[in-house]
Backbone as a ProteinNet text record, in pm:
[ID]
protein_1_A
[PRIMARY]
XXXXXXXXXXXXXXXXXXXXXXXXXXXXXXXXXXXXXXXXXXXXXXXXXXXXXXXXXXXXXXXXXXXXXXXXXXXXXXXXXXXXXXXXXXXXXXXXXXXXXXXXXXXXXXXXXXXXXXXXXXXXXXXXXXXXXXXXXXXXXXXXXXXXXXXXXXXXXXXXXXXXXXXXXXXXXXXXXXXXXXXXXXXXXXXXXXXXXXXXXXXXXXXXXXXXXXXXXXXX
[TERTIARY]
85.4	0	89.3	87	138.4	114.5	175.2	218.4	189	70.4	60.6	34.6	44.2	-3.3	-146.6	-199	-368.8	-467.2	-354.8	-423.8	-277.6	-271.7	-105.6	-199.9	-144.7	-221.1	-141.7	-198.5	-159.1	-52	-23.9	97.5	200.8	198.1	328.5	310.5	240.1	284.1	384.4	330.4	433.8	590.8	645.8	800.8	859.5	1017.6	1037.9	1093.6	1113.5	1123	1231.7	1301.9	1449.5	1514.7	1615.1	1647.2	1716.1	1707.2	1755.8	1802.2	1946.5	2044.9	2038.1	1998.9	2066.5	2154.9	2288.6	2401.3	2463	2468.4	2524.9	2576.5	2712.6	2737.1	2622.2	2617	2507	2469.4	2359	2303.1	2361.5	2414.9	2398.8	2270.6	2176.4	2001.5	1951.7	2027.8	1945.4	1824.6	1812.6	1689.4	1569.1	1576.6	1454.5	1431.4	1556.6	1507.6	1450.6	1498.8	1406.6	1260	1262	1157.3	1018.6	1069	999.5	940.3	1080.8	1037.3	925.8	996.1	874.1	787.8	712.7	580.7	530.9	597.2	500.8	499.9	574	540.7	490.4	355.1	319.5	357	448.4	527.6	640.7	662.7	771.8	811.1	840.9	846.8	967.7	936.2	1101.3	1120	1262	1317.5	1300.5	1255.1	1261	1350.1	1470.7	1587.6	1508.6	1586.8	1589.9	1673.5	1631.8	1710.9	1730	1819.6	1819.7	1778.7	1786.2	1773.4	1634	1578.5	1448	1398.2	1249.4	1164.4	1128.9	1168.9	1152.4	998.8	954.7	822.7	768.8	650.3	572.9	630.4	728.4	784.9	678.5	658.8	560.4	679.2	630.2	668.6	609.7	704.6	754.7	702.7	682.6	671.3	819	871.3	999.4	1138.1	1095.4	1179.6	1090.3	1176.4	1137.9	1238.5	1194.9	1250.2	1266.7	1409.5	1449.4	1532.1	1530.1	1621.4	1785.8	1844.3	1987.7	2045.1	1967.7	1957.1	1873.5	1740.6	1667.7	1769.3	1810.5	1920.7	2038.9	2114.9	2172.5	2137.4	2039.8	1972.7	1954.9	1930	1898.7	2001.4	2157.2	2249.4	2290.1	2267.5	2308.9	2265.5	2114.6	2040.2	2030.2	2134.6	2177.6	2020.6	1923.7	1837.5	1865.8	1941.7	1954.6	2033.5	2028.4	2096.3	2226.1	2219.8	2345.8	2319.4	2416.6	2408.8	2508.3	2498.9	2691.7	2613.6	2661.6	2719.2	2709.1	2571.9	2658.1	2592.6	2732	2703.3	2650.5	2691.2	2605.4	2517.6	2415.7	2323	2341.3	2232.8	2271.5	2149.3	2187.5	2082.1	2118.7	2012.9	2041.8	1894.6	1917.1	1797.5	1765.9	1621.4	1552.9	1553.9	1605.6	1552.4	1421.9	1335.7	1212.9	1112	1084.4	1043.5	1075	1220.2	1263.5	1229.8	1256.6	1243.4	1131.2	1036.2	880.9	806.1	843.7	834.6	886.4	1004.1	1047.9	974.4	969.6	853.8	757.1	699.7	537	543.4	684.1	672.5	733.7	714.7	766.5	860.5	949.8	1052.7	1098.9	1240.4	1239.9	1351.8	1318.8	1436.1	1510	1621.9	1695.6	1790.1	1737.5	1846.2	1999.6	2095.6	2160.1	2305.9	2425.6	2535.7	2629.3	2759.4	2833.3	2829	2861.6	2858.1	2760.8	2615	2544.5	2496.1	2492.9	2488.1	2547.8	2724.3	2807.9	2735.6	2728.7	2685.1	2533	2459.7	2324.8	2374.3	2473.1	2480.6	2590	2646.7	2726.2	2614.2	2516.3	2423.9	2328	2292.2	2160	2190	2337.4	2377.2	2326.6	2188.5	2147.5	2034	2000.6	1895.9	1950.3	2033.5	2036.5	2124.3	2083.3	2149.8	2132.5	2280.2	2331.5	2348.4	2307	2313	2393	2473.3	2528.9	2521	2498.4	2444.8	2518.1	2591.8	2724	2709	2740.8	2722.5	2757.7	2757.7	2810.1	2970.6	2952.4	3112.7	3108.5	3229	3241.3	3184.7	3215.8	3154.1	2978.6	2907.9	2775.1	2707.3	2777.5	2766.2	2733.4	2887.3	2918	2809.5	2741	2612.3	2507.6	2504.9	2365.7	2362	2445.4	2468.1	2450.3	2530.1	2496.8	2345.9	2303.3	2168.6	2029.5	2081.4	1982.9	1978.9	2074.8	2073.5	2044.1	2043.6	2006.4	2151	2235.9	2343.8	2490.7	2586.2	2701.8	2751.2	2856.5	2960.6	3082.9	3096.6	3132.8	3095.4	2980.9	2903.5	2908.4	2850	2905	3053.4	3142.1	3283.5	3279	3239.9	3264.8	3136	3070.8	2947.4	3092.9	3106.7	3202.2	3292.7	3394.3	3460	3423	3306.3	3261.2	3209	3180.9	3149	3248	3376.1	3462.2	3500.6	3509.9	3550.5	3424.1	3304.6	3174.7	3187.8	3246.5	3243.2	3388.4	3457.8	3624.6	3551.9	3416.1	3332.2	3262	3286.9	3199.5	3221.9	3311	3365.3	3223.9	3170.4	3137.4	2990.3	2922.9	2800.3	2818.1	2642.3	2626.5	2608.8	2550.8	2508.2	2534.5	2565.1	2614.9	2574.1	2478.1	2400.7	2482.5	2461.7	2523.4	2423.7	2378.9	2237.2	2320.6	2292.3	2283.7	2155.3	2081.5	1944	1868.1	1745.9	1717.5	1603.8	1527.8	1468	1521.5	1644.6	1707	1787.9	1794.5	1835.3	1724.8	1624.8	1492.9	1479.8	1486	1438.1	1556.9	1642.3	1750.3	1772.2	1691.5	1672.8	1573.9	1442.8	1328.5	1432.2	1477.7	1494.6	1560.8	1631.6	1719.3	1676.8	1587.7	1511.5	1394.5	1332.4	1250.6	1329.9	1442.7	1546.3	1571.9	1617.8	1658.8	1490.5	1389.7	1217.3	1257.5	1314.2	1292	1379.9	1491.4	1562.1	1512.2	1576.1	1453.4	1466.2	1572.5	1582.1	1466.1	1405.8	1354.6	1189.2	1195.7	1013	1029.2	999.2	973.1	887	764.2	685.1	686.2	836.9	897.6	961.6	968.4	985.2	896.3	792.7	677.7	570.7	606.7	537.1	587.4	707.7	785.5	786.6	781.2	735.3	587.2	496.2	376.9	355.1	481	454	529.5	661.4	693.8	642.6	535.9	415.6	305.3	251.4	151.1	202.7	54.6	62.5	43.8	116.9	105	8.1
-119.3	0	124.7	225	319.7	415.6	455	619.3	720.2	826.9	939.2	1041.1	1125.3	1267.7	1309.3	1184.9	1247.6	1379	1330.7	1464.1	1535	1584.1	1701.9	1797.8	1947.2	2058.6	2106.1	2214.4	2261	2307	2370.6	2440.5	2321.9	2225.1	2113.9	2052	2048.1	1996.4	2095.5	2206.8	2311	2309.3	2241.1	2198	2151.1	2149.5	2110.4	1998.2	1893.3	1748.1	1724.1	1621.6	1619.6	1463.9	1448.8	1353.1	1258.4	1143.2	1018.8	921.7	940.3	888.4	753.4	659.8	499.8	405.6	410.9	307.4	210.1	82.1	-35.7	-151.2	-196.2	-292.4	-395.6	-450	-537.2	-644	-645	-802.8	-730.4	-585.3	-565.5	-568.5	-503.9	-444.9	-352.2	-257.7	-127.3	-117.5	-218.5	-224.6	-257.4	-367.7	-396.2	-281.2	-255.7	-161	-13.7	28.8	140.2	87.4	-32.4	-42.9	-71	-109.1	-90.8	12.1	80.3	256.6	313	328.3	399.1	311.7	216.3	170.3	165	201.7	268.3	433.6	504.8	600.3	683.7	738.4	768.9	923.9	1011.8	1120.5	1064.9	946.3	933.9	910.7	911.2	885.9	880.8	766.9	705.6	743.3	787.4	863.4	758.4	839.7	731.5	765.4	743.5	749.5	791.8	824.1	826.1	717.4	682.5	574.9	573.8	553	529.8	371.6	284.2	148.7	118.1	30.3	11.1	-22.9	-35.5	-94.5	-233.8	-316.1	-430.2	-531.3	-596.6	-636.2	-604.2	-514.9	-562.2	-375.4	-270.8	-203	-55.3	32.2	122	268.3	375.5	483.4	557.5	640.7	703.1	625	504	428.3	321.6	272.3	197.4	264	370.1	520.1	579.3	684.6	742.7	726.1	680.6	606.7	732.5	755.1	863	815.2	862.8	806.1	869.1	845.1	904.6	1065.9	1111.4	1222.4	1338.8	1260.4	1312	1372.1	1212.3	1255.7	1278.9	1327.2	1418	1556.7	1606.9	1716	1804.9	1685.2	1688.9	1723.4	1684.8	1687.8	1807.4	1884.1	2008.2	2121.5	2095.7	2150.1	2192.1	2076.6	2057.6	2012.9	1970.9	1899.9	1742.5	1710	1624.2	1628.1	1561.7	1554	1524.4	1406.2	1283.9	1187.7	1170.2	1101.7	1009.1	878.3	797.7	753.1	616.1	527.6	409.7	302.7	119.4	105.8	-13.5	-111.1	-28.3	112.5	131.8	233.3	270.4	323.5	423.3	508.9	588.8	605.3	652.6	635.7	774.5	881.3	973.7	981.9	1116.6	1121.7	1281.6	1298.8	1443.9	1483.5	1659	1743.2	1766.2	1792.5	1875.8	1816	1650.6	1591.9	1587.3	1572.2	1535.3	1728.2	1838.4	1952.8	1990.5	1919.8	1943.8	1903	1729.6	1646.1	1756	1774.4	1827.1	1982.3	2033.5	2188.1	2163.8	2041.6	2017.1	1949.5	1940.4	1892.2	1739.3	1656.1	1503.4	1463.7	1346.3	1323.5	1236.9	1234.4	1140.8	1051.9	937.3	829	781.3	752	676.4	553.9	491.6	348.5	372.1	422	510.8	468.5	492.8	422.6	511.9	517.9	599.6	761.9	725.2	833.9	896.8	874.2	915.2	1011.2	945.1	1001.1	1134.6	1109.5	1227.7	1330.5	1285.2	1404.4	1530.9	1418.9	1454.9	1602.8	1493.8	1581.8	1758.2	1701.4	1816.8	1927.2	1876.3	1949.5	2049.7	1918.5	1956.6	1951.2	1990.1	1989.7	1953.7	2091.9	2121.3	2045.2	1987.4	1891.3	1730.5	1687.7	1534.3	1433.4	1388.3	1265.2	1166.3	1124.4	1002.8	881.7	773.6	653.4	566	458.2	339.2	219.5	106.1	-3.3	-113.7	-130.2	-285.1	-368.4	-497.3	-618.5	-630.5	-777.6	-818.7	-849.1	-897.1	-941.8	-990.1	-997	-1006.7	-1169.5	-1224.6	-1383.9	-1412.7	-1293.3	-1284.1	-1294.5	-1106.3	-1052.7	-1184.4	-1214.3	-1333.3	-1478.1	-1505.1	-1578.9	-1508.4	-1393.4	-1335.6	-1390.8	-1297.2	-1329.4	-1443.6	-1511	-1681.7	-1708.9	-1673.7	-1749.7	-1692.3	-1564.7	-1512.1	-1625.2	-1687.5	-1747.9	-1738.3	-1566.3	-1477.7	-1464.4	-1508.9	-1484.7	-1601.1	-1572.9	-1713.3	-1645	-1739.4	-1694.2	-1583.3	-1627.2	-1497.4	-1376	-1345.7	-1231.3	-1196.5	-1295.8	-1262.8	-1204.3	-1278.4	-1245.8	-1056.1	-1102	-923.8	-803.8	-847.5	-760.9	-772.6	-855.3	-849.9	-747.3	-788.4	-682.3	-541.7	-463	-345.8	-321.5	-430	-398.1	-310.5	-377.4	-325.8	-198.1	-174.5	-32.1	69	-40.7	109	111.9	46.2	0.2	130.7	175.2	223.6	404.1	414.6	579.5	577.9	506.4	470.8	612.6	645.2	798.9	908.4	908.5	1041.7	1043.3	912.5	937.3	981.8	1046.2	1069.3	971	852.8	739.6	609	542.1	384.9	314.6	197	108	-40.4	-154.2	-284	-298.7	-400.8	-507.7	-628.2	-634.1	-819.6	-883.7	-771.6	-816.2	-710.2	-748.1	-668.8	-555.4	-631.2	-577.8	-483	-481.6	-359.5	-229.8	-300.1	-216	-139	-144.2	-93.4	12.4	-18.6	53.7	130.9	135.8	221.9	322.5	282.5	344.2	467.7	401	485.2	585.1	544.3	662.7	757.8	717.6	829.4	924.7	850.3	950.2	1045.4	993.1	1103.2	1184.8	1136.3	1255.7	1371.1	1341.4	1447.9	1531.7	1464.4	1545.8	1697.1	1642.9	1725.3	1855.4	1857	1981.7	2106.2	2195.7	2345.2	2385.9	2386.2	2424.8	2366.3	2258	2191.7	2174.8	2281.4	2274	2479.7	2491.9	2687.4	2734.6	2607.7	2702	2685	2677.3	2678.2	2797.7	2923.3	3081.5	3142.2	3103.8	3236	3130.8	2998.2	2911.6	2948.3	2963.1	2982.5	3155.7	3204.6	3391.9	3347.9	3313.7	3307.2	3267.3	3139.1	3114.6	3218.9	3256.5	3376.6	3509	3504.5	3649.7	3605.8	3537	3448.1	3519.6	3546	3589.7	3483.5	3474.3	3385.2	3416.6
0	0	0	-88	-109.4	49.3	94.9	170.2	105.5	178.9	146.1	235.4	209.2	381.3	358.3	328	327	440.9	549.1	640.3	662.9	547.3	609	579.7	614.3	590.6	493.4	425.8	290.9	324.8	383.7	358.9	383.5	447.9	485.5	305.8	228	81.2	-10.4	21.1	-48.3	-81	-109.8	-74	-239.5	-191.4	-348.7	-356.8	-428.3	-416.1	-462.2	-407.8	-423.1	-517.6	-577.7	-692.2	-582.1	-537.9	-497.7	-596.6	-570.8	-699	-613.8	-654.4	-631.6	-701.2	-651	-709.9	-637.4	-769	-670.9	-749.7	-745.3	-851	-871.5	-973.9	-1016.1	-924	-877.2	-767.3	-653.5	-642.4	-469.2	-462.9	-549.1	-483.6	-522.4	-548.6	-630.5	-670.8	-751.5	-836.5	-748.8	-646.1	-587.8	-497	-456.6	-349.3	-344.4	-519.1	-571.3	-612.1	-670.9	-734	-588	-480.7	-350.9	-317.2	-300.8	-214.7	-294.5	-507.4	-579.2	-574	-536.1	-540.6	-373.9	-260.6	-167.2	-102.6	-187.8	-156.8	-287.7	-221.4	-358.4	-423.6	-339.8	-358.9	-466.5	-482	-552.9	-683.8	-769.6	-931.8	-995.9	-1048.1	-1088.6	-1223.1	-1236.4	-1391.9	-1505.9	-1547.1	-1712.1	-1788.7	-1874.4	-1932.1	-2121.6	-2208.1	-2343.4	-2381.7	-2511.7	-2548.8	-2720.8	-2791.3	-2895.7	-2955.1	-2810.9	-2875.7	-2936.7	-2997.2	-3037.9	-2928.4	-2936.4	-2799.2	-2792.2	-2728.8	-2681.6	-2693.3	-2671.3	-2708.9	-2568.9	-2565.5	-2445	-2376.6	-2410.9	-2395.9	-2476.9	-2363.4	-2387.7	-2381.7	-2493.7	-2456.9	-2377.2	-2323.3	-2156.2	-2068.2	-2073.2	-1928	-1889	-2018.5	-1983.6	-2020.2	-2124.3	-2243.3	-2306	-2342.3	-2405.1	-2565.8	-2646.6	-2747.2	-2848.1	-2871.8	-2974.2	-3089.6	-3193.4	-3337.4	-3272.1	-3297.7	-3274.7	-3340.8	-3450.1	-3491.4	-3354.9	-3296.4	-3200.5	-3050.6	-3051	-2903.8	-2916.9	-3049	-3035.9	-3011.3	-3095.7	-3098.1	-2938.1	-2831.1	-2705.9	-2634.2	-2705.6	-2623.7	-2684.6	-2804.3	-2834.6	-2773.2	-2711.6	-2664.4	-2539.3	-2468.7	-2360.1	-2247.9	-2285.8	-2259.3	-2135.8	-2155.6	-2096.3	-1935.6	-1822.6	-1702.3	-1739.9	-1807.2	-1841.1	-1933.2	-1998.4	-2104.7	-2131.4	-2144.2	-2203.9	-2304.7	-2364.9	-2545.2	-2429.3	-2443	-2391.9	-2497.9	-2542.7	-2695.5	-2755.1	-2808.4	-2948.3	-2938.5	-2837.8	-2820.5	-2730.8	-2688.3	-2664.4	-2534.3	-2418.3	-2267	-2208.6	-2153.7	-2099.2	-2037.2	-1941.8	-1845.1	-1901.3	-1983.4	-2029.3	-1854.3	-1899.3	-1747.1	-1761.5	-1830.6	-1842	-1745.2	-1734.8	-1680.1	-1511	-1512.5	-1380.4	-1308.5	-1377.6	-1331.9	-1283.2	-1357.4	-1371.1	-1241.5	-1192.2	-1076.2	-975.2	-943.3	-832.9	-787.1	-914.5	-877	-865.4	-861.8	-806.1	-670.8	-616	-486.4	-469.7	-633	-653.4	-633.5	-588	-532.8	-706.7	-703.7	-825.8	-785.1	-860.2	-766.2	-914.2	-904.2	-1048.8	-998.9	-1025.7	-1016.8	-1121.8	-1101.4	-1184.1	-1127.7	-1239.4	-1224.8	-1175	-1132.6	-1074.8	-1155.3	-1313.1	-1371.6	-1368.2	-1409.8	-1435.8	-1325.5	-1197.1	-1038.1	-1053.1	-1120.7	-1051.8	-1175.7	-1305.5	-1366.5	-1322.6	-1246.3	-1217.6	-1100.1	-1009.2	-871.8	-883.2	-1037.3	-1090.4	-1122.5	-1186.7	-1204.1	-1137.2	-1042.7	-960.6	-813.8	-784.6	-657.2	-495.7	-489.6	-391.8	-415.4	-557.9	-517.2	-529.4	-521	-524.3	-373.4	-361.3	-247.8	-288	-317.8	-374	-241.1	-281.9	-208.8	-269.6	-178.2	-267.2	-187	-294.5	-243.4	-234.9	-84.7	-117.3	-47.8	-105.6	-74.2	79.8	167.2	235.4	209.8	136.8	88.9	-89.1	-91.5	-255.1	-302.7	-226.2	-235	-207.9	-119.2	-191.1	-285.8	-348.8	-476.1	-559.3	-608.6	-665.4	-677.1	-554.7	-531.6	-554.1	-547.2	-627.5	-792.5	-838.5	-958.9	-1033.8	-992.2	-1009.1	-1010.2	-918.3	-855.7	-945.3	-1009.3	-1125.7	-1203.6	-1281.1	-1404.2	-1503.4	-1516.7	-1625	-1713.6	-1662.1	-1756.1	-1785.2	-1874	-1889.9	-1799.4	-1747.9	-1638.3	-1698.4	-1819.6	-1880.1	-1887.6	-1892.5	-1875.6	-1688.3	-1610.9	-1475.4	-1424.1	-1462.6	-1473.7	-1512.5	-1602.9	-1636	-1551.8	-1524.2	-1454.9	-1307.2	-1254	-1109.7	-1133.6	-1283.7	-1246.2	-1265.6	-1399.5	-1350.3	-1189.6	-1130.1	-982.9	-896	-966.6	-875.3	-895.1	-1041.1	-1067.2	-1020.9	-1017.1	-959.3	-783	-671.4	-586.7	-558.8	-644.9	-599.1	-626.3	-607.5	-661.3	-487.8	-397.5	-277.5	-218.1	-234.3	-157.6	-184.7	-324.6	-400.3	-313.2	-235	-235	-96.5	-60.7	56.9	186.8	122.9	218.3	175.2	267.7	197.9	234.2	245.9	278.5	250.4	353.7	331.7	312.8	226.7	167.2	269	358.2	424.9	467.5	461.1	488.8	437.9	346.1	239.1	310.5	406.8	526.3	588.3	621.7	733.3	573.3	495.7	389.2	345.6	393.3	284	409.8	492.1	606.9	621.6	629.6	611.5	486.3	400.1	279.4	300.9	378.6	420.4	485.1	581	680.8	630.7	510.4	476.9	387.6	256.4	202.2	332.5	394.9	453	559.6	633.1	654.7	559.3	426.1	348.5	304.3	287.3	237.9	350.7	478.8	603.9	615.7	537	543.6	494.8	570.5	571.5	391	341	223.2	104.1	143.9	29.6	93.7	193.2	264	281.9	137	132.5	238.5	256.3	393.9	545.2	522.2	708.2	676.5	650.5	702.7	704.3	616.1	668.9	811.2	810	893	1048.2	1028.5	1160.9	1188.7	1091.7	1124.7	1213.6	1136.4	1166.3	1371.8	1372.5	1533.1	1634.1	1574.4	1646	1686	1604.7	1594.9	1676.2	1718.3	1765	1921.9	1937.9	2142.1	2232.7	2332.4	2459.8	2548.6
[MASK]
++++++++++++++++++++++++++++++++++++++++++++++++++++++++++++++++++++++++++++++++++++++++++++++++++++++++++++++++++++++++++++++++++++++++++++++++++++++++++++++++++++++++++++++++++++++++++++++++++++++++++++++++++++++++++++

């Protein structure tokens, strides 16, 4: 069941919503543990990326991408339209601002399951609005049993997902918060606490100065 402030008073919605970068070598967790948070809180909305690749079967526009020709997302990057942008295999993946700008001035929180780079380019950007998280294993011999235990991939392909792990695992410095996944339970909840810590800072809730004028003026 989704979370909402059905009885907050108006003025406690007024606020501006902040970007929750989530990174984590592959099979730490990232993914479930965003795909959790955005499906119970209903303040929250997860980034949808551009893509040059074709769409997949079963794959809807702006709900899985936003699907652009490569002439399109360049155009975007001339335009400077985009958060961040890299090249895997060929194609081309970046995150449109218009959307993510749009969410946060209505108060929306936006969450991205998002890789070291993409994080640092966002937080280069959007400084005062992003808090970066990172997501690490128990130990490397976990990881390693996650992976496996998908059976989504050859061990060749595992092999190499481990070692980008490591090179995304040696960026642990850049984030704000670091979470161990040993138990996916105390990770989620540690996750909670940290996004609604950051909702709470005065900078990103506009109606705590005229809220707090208002009680200082108030007679005893």
């Amino acid at each position: 069941m989704a979370h909402d402030d059905h009885h907050a008073k108006p003025w406690e919605t007024v606020r501006r919503g902040l970007l929750l970068l989530v990174s984590s070598p592959a099979g730490a967790g990232k993914t479930s543990l965003s795909r959790r948070l955005a499906a119970d809180y209903a303040g929250m909305t997860l980034s949808i990326s551009a893509t040059t690749r074709a769409p997949r079967p079963g794959e809807q526009e702006g709900r899985e991408y936003f699907f652009k020709s490569r002439p399109e997302f360049e155009a975007m990057i001339e335009r400077d339209e985009l958060f961040e942008w890299a090249e895997v295999n060929g194609q081309l993946y970046g995150t449109p601002k218009a959307p993510v700008i749009s969410a946060m001035e209505a108060g929306r929180d936006v969450l991205f399951d998002i890789d070291w780079q993409g994080a640092r380019q966002i937080a280069t950007k959007a400084p005062d609005d992003s808090v970066r998280v990172f997501i690490l294993p128990p130990s490397w011999q976990d990881l390693a049993r996650r992976l496996h235990a998908r059976a989504q991939d050859s061990v060749e392909v595992i092999e190499q997902r481990l070692d980008l792990g490591k090179r995304e695992i040696m960026h642990w410095r850049e984030y704000d918060y670091i979470i161990v996944n040993k138990d996916f339970d105390r990770a989620y909840a540690d996750l909670i606490h940290i996004y609604r810590a950051e909702r709470m800072k005065p900078g990103r809730n506009p109606w705590l100065p005229p809220f707090v004028e208002d009680l200082l003026s108030e007679k005893v």
